[in-house]
N, C-alpha and C positions, 0 to 999 in steps of 0.2 A: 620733958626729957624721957623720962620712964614711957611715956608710950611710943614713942618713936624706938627706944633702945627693945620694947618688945617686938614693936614689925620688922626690924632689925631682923629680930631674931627666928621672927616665924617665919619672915619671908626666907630664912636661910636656911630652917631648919625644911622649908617647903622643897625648896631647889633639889636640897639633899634627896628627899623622900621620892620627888618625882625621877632624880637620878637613877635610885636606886631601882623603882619600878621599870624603867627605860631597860637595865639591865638585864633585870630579872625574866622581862619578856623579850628580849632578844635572846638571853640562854633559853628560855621554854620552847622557842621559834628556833632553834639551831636543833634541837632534842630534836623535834616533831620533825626536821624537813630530814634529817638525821635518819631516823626510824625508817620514816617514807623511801628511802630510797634505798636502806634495806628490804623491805618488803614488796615495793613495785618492781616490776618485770614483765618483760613484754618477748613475747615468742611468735616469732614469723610463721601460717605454716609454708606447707613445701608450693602451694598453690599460688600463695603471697608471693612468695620468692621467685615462680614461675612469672608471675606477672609484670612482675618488676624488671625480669629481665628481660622481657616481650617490650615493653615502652621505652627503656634504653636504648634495644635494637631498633625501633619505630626511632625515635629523637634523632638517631644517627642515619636514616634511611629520607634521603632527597624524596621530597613528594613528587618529583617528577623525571622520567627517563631522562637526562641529557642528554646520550649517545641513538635514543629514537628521535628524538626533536631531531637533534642536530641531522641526523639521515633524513628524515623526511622535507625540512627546510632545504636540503644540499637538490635533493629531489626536484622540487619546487622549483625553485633557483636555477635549477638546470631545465628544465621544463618537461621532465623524465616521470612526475608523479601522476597516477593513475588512481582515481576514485572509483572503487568496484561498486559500480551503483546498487547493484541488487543484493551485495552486503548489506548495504548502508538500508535500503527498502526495508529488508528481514530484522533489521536489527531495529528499525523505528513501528515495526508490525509486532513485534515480540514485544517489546515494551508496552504499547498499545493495548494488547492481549492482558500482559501483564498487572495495567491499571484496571482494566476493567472486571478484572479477575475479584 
């Protein structure tokens, strides 16, 4: 009987102690994240801020003309569209130039 009435007691007096510990480092961890965010701080510069608003503007800018597409498809379709070949020549000779550069 006596040693049961001691694990009793130590298993109780355990619960308790590990409670208290439990506590004791959740207020130490309230203190610390406490502190910490008195002391962290984060400042944008104006370049940061500059750029952020460059890829919002990009996010909201269509990758692609729809009111060109749409004219040249209308083109097309009407059989009105014209391939300026020696654009197209200059523009695949400059590239060309370009790589070998």
């Amino acid at each position: 009987m006596k040693v049961e009435n001691l694990y009793q007691r130590f298993a109780v007096q355990n619960t308790e102690q590990v409670k208290q510990s439990q506590n004791e480092t959740a207020k130490s961890g309230a203190q610390v994240q406490e502190r910490a965010q008195n002391r962290d701080r984060v400042e944008l510069s104006s370049t940061a801020r500059e750029m952020k608003k460059i890829e919002s503007v990009l996010e909201t800018t269509p990758d692609v003309r729809a009111d060109k597409v749409k004219a040249i498809k209308e083109q097309i379709e009407a059989g009105t569209y014209k391939v300026d070949s020696k654009k197209v020549a200059n523009a695949m000779l400059a590239d060309l130039l370009k790589d070998l550069a």
